[in-house]
C-alpha positions as CSV (number, residue, x, y, z in Angstrom):
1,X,0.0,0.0,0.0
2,X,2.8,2.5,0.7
3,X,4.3,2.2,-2.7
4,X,0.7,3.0,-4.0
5,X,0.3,6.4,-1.7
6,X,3.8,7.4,-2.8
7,X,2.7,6.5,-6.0
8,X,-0.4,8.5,-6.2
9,X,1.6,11.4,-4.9
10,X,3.1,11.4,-8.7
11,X,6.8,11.8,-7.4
12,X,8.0,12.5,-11.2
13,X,6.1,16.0,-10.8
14,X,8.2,17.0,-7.6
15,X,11.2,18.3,-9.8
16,X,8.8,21.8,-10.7
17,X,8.4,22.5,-6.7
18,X,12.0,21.6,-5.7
19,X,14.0,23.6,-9.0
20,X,12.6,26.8,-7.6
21,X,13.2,26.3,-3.9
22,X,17.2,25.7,-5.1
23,X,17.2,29.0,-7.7
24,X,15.9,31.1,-4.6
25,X,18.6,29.5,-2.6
26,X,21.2,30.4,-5.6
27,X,19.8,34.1,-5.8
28,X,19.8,34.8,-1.7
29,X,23.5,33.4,-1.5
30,X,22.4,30.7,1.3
31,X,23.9,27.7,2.2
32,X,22.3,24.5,0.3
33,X,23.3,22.0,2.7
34,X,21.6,23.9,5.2
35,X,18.4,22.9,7.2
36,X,16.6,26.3,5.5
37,X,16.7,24.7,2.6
38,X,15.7,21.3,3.4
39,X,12.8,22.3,5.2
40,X,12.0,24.7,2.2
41,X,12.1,21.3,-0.1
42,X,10.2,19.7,2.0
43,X,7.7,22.3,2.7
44,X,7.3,22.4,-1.0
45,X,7.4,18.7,-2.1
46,X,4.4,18.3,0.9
47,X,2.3,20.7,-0.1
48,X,2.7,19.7,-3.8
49,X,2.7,15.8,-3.2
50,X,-1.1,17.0,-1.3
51,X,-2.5,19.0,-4.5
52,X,-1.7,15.9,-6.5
53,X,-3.7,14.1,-4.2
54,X,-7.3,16.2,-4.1
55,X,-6.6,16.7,-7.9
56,X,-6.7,12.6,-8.4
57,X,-9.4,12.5,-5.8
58,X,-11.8,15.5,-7.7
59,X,-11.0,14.6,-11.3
60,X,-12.5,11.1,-10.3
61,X,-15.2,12.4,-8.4
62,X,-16.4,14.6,-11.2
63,X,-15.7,11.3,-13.9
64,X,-12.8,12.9,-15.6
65,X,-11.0,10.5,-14.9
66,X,-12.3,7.2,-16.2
67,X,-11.6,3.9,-18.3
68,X,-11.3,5.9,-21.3
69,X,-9.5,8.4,-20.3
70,X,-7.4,6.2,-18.8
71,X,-7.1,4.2,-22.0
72,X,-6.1,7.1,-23.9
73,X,-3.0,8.1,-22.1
74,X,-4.5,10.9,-19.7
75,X,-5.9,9.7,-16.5
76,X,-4.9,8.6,-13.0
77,X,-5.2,5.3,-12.3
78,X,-5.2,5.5,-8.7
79,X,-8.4,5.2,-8.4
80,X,-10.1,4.1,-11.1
81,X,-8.4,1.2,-11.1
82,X,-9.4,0.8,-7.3
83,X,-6.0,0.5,-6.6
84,X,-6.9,3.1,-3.2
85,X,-10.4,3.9,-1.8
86,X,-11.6,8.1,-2.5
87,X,-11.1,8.6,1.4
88,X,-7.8,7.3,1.4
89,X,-6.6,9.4,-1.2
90,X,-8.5,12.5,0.6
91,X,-7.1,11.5,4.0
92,X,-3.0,11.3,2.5
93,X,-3.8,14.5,0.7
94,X,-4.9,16.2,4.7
95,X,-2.0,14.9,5.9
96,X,0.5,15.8,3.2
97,X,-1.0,19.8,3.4
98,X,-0.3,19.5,7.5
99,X,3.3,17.4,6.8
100,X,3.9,20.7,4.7
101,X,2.4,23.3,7.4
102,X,4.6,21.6,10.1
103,X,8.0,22.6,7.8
104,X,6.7,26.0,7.4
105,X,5.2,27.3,10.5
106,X,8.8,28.0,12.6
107,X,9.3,30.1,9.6
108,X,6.1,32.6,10.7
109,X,7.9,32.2,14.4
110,X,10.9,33.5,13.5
111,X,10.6,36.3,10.7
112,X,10.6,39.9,12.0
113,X,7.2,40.9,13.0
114,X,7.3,43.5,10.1
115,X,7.8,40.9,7.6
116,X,5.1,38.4,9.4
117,X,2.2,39.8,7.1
118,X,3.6,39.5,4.2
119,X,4.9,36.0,4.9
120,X,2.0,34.9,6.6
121,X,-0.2,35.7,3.1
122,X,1.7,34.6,0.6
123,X,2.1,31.4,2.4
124,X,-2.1,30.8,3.3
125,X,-2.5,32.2,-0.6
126,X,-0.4,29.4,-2.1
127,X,-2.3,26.6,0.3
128,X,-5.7,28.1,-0.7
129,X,-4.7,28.1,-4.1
130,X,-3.2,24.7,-4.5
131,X,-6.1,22.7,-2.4
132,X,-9.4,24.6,-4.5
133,X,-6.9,24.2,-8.2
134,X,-9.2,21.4,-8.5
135,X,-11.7,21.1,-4.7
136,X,-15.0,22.0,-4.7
137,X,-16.7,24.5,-4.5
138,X,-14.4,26.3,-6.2
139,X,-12.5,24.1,-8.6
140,X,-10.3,26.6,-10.4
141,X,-8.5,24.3,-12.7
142,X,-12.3,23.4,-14.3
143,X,-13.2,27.2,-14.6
144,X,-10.4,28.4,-16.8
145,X,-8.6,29.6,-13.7
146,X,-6.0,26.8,-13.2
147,X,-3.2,27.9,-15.4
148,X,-2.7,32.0,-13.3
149,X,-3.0,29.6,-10.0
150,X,-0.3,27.1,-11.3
151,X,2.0,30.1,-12.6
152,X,1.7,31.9,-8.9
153,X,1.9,28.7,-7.2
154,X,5.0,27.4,-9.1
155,X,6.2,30.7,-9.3
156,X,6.5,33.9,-7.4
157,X,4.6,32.4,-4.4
158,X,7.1,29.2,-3.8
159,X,9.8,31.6,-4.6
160,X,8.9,33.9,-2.2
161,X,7.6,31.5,0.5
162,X,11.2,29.8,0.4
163,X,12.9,33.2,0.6
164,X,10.9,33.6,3.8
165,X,12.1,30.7,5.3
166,X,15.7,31.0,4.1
167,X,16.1,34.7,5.6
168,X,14.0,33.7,8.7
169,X,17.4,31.5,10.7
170,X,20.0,31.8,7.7
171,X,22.9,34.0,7.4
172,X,21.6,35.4,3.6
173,X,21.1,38.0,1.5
174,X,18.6,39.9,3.1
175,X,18.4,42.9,0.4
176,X,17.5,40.4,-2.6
177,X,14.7,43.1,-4.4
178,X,11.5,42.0,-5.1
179,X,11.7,42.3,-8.6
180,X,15.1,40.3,-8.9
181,X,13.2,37.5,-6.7
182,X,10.3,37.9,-9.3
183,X,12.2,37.8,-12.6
184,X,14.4,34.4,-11.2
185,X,10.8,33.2,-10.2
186,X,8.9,34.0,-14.1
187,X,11.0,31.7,-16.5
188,X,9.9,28.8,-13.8
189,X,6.3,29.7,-13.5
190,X,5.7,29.8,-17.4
191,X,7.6,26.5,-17.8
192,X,5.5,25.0,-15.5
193,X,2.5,27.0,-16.5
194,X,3.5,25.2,-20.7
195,X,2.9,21.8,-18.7
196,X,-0.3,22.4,-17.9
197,X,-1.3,24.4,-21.2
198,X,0.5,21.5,-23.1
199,X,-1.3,19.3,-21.1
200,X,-4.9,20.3,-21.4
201,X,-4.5,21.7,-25.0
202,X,-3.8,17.7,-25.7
203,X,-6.9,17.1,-23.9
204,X,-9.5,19.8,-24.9
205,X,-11.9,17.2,-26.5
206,X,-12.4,15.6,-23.4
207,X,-12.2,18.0,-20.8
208,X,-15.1,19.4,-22.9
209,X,-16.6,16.2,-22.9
210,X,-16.8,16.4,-18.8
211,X,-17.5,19.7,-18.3
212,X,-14.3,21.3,-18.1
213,X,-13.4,24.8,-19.1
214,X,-9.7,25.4,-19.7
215,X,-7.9,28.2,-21.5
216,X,-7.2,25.7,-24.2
217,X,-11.1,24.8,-24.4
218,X,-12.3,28.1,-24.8
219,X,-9.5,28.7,-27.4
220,X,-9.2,26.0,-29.3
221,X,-5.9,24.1,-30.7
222,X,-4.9,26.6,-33.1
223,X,-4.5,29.4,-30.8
224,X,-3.3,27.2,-27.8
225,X,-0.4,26.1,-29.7
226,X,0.8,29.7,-30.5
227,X,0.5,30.7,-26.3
228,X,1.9,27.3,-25.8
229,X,4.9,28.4,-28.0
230,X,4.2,31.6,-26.5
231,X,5.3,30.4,-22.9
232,X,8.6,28.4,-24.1
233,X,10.3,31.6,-26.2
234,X,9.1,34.0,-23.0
235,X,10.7,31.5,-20.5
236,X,14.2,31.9,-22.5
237,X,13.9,35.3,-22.7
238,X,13.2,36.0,-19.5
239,X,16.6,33.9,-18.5
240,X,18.4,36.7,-21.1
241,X,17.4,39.1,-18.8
242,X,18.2,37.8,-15.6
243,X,21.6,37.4,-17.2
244,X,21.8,40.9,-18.2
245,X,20.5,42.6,-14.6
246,X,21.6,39.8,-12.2
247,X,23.4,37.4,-13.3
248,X,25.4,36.5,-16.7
249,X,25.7,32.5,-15.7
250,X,21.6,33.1,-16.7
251,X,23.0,32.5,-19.9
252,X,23.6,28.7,-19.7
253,X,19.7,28.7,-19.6
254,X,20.0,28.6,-23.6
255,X,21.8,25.2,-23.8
256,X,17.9,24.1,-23.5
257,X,17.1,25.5,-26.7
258,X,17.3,22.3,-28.5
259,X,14.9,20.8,-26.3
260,X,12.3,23.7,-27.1
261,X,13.0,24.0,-30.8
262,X,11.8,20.4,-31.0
263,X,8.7,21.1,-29.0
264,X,8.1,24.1,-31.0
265,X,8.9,22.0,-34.2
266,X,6.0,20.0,-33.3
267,X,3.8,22.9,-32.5
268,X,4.3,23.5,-36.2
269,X,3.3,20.5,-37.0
270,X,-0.3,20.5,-35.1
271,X,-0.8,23.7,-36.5
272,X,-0.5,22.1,-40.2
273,X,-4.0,21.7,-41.7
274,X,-2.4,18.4,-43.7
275,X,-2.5,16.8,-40.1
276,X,-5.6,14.7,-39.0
277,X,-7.0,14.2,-35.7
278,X,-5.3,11.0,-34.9
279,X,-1.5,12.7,-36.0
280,X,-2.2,15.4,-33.6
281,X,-3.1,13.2,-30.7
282,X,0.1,11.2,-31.3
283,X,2.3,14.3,-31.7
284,X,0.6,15.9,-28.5
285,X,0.8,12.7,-26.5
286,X,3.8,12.9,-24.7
287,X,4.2,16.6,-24.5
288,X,3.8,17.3,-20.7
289,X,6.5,14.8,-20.6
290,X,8.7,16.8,-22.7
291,X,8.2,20.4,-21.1
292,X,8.7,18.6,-18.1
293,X,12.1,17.5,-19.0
294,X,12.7,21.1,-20.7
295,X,11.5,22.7,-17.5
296,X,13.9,20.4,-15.5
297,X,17.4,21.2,-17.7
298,X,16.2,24.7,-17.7
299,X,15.9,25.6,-13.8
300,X,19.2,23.5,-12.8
301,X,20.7,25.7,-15.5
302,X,19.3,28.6,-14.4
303,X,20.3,27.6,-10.9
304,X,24.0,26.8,-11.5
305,X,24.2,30.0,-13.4
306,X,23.1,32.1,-10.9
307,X,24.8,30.4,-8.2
308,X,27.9,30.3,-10.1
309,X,27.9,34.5,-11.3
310,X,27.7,37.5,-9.0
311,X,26.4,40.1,-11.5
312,X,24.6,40.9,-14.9
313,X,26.8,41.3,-18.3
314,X,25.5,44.8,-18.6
315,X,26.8,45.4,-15.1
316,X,29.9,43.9,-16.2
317,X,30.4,46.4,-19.6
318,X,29.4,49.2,-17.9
């Protein structure tokens, strides 16, 4: 049974929650091997490993996922394969959000009481906003709302949450400004934001089929592919300008190119009118998979970049 739960968490995902957690670490100056950062992992990985949960447990309970979405490469098993009951699934998700709650709450103990507000509301934000992604009543990812709540999420919110807890005990860069922290946090959040866009514009016909409205549902493919392309080019540009403010390692983020000239080489190809229904399903098949491992190569680039460079190239001409 344990190797189902840890399973069901979908472990494979964890790399988009701990990649910013380490580039914040890079940009404050802090000391990796410190407990700050582990508990900042693991603050992250929990919280993450519990939205995977109440997403598995609400896409089943509204029938999205199902036999034949299961058979066509786009469900979670978990549970309708019986493989775990809907109140197990529920009660590991509960106790994955308070596993993640018990990393972070020294954190609100131990920040300056001017800097407790703040803290204290990005933090509740990002748990409001990954538990109702996909829980009633709200369910934002079935509104059209998902992909701004995985961007913050993923993004500026993690980023800034882990800052929080870095600068709370550790000996860091306390002056990091909001909009460096922001710019290091925006190549991450769209990468992981083109998972979710490549991910449902694969799926539009049958998240309209159940019900649900997406961004790629209310756009259709066409469009969808140019934003998802959109995303990927932004991502890399936004890396050319972390190297040109911050730091110049930012740079190395371009030896990922290849991997988005393919995915925007099959983006091309959906958008040919020559392609039927069934080549676009195959082509689009494995694309969360792919910005996945772009979005992976990407932020330990970024990461090593920043860590390993102290200012931006036009700092360094000037």
């Amino acid at each position: 049974m344990l190797y189902t739960v840890i399973s069901s968490t979908r472990p494979w995902s964890f790399t988009a929650s701990i990649v910013p957690v380490l580039v914040t670490a890079a940009a404050s100056g802090a000391n990796l091997l410190s407990s700050s950062v582990l508990r900042a992992v693991c603050f992250a990985v929990s919280v993450h490993a519990g939205a995977n949960l109440t997403n598995t447990y609400y896409d089943y309970k509204k029938g999205i996922d199902n036999q034949s979405s299961l058979a066509k490469g786009t469900g979670h098993e978990t549970l309708v394969n019986k493989q775990l009951t809907p109140n197990t699934v529920l009660g590991f998700s509960v106790l994955c959000y308070l596993l993640g709650a018990f990393f972070v709450t020294p954190t609100l103990y131990w920040v300056p009481s001017g800097t407790f507000p703040m803290a204290a509301t990005i933090i509740i934000v990002g748990y409001i906003l990954s538990y109702f992604y996909t829980a009633a009543p709200v369910g934002l990812k079935y509104h059209a709302l998902g992909d701004i709540a995985i961007y913050l999420c993923f993004g500026p919110l993690l980023m800034y949450a882990t800052y929080f807890i870095l600068t709370a005990q550790e000996d860091v860069d306390e002056n990091v400004s909001d909009i460096k922290l922001w710019l290091c946090s925006l190549p991450l959040g769209l990468l992981t934001e083109a998972i979710l866009h490549a991910n449902n514009t694969r799926d539009i016909e049958a998240d309209a089929s159940n019900g649900a409205v997406t961004v790629a549902t209310i756009l259709g493919r066409d469009i969808s592919c140019y934003i998802f392309s959109a995303l990927l080019v932004t991502s890399h540009l936004a890396a050319v300008l972390i190297a040109a403010l911050y730091h110049w390692g930012a740079l190395l983020c371009l030896c990922s190119l290849p991997l988005t000239f393919a995915l925007n080489k099959e983006i091309k190809q959906i958008s040919s009118k020559k392609k039927t229904q069934e080549d676009c399903a195959k082509v689009m098949k494995d694309w969360p998979e792919k910005v996945a491992q772009l979005h992976l190569a990407f932020g330990m680039l970024l990461f090593i970049g920043i860590r390993c460079s102290q200012n931006g190239f036009m700092h360094t001409l000037s």
